[in-house]
Steps between C-alpha positions, in 0.01 A plus 500: 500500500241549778757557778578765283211653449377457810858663640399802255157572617569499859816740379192729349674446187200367247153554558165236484483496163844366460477277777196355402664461100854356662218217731338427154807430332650275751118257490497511154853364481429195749190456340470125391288486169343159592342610813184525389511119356698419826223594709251359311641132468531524863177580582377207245797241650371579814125486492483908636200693370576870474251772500428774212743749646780253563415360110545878363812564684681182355382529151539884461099603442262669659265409819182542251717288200504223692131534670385495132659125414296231462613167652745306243653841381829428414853738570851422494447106458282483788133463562290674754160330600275744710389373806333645824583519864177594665430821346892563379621370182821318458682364175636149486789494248580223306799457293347490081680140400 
């Protein structure tokens, strides 16, 4: 599907909006539903702390969502305990037993 699409807008053939549509379509269709808990049960296995805007991105909120937890909120089985790197905050997650 993207050879083809990317065959027709070279050819002139579609335009951005359809190109941009046909890219969406072929994400959304490898798309694997657990990501989010993948990500996050690899951060915990793995002792990584993430920061706000890497928190937001896996769960699906917003930047100022996420600033606003307290430490111990709880999403998607997981817990995230605010912490702080020098004057940057980071969020341990811990998987909820």
């Amino acid at each position: 599907v993207l050879r083809i699409v990317l065959f027709l807008a070279a050819a002139g053939s579609i335009g951005d909006i359809e190109i941009v549509a046909a890219l969406q379509a072929v994400a959304s269709a490898n798309y694997d539903i657990l990501t989010p808990q993948k990500r996050l049960k690899e951060a915990a296995e793995d002792g990584f702390v993430l920061t706000t805007e890497q928190v937001s991105r896996i769960v699906g909120l917003s930047h100022s969502t996420v600033s606003s937890w307290k430490t111990g909120t709880r999403k998607l089985g997981f817990h995230f305990h605010k912490e702080h790197e020098g004057s940057s905050v980071v969020w341990k997650v811990i998987r909820a037993a």
